[in-house]
C-alpha positions in Angstrom: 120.5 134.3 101.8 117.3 134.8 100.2 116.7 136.1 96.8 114.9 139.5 97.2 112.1 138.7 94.9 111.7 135.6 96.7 111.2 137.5 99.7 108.8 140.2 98.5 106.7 137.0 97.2 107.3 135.3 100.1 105.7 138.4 102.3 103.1 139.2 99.6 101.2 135.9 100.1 101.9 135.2 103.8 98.8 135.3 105.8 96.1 136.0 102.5 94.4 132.8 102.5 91.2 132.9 100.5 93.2 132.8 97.0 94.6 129.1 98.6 90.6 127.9 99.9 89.8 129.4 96.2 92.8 127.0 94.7 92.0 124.3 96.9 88.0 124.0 96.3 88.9 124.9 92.7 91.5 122.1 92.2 90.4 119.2 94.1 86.3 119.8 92.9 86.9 120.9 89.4 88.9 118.1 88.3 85.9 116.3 85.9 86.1 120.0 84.0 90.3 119.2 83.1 89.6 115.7 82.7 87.4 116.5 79.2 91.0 118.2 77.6 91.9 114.4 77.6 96.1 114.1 78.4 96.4 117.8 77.8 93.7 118.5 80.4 96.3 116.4 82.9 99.5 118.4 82.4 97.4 121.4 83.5 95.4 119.9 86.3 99.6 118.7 87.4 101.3 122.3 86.9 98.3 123.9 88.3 98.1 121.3 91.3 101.8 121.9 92.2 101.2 126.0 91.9 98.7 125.1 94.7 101.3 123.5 96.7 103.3 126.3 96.2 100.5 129.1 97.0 100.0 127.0 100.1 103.7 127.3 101.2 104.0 130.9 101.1 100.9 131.9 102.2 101.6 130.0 105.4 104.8 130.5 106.3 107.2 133.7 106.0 110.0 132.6 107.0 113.0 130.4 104.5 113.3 127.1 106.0 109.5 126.7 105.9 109.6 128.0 102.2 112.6 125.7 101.1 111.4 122.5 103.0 107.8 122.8 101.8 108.9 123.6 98.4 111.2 120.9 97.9 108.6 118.2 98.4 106.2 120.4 95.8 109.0 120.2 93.4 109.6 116.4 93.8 105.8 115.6 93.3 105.7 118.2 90.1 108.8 115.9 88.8 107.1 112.8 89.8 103.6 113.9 88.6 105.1 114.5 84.9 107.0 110.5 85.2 104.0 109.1 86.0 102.0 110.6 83.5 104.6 109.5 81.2 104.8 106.1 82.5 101.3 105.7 84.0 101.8 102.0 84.2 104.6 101.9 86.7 103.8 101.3 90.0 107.3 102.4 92.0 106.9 105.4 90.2 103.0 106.3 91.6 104.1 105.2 94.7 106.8 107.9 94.8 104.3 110.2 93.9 101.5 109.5 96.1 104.1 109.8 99.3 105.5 113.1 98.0 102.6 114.3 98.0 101.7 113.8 101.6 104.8 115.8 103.5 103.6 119.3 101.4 99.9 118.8 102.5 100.9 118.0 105.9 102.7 120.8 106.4 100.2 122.9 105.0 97.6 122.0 107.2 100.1 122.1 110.4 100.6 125.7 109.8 96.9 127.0 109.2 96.0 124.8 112.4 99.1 126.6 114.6 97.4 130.0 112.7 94.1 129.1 114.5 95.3 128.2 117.9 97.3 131.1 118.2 94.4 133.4 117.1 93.0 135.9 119.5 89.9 136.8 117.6 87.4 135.1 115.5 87.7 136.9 112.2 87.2 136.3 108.3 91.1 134.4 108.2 90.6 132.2 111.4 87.2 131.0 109.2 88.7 130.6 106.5 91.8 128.9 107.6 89.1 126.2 109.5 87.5 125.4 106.3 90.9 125.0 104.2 92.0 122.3 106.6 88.9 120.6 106.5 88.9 120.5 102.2 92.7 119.9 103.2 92.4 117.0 105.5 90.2 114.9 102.6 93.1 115.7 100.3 95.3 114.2 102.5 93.8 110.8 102.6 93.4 110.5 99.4 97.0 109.9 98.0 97.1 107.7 101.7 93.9 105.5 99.8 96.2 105.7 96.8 98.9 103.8 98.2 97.0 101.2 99.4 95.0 100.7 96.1 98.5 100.8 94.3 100.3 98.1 96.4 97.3 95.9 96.8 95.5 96.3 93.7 91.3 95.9 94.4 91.4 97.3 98.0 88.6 99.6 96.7 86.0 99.0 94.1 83.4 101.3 92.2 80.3 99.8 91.9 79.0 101.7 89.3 81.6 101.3 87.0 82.8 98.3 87.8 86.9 99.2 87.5 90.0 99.9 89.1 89.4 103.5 90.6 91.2 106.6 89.9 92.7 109.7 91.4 88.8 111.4 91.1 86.9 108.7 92.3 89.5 108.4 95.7 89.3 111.9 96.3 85.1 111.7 96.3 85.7 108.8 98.3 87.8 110.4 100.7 85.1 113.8 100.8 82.3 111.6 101.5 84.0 109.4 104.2 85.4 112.5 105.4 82.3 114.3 105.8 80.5 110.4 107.1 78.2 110.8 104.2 79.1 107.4 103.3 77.0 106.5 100.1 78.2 103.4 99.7 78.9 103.5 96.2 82.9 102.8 96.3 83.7 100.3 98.9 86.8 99.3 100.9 87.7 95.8 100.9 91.1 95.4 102.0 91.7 95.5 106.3 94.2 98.2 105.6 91.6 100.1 102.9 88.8 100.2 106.2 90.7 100.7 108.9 92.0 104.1 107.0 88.1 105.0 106.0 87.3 104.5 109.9 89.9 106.8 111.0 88.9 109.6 108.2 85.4 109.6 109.5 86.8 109.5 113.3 88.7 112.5 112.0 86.2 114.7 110.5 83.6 114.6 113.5 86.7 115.1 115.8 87.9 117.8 113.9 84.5 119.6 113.6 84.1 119.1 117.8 87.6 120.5 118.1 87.2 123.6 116.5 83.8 124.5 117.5 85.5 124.1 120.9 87.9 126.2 120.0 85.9 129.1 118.2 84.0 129.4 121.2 86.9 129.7 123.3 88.4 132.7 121.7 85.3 134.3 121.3 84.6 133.9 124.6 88.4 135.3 125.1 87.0 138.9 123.4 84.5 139.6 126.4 
């Protein structure tokens, strides 16, 4: 049975979805701004990042499998998040993390798609449910880049700064491949590292096709 406060939550969030594109741009953009607090500035950006998760959970879904599976693997990346950051040199341990991480995201952006495909009117959520997915989808290659960099160490490389890159510089990577900006500035050496960045740029144009497609289908649906 569900807890009653759980369920008041639960239908309080479901279906608002600008305060999860606010904690979404907020999170994933505004990281440089946490990373000047130094290892303090960490332990936020991981509490806030898993309250994201969370926020995402139940303001997609309403009803308590969806809640309890989504927020099971947002609870194993918190734990894993907090291991890593006190073992940062142990690679099992940011493996585990990295992969945790995907299952929450995916769902995520599973549900907002199924909420624009089943929508009968273009309107302010169907928009902003279209752009979460697409901040969303860059997320979810990143931790995918992370993996990759992780078990084969120098799959990427920044040539600016000249070092192994980070959570930060992944995620820009993943934005601009996303987005086929493609400045050129991090680069994917390994086969596995560029067949990945191929696919995320296949992606985003796809995407963008798709649900132009699809916009103009259900306004066309309201003549």
């Amino acid at each position: 049975m569900t807890h009653p406060a759980t369920a008041h939550l639960r239908n309080a969030l479901y279906g608002r979805l600008w305060p999860l594109l606010i904690a979404v741009v907020v999170l994933n953009f505004g990281y440089p701004i946490l990373s000047m607090a130094g290892g303090f500035g960490d332990l936020i950006y991981i509490a806030a990042y898993a309250l994201m998760l969370v926020l995402g959970i139940f303001v997609t879904g309403n009803d308590r499998v969806h809640v309890i599976r989504a927020g099971a693997f947002a609870l194993l990346w918190f734990v894993l998040s907090l291991l890593v950051a006190a073992h940062p040199g142990n690679a099992a341990l940011r493996i585990a993390q990295l992969a945790a991480l995907l299952p929450g995201l995916a769902i995520i952006i599973a549900s907002l798609a199924r909420f624009i495909v089943e929508a009968r009117v273009v309107n302010g959520q169907v928009l902003i449910s279209a752009i979460t997915i697409y901040v969303l989808l860059a997320v979810f290659f990143a931790p995918v880049y992370g993996l990759i960099e992780t078990l084969a160490p120098g799959s990427f490389v920044d040539n600016g700064l000249g070092r192994p890159v980070q959570w930060q510089q992944l995620m820009y990577y993943s934005t601009v491949t996303l987005t086929t900006v493609g400045y050129g500035d991090i680069l994917p050496l390994n086969p596995w590292a560029r067949t990945l960045a191929a696919l995320e740029s296949v992606t985003g144009v796809l995407y963008i096709a798709v649900l132009l497609g699809r916009l103009v289908g259900i306004y066309r649906q309201e003549k």
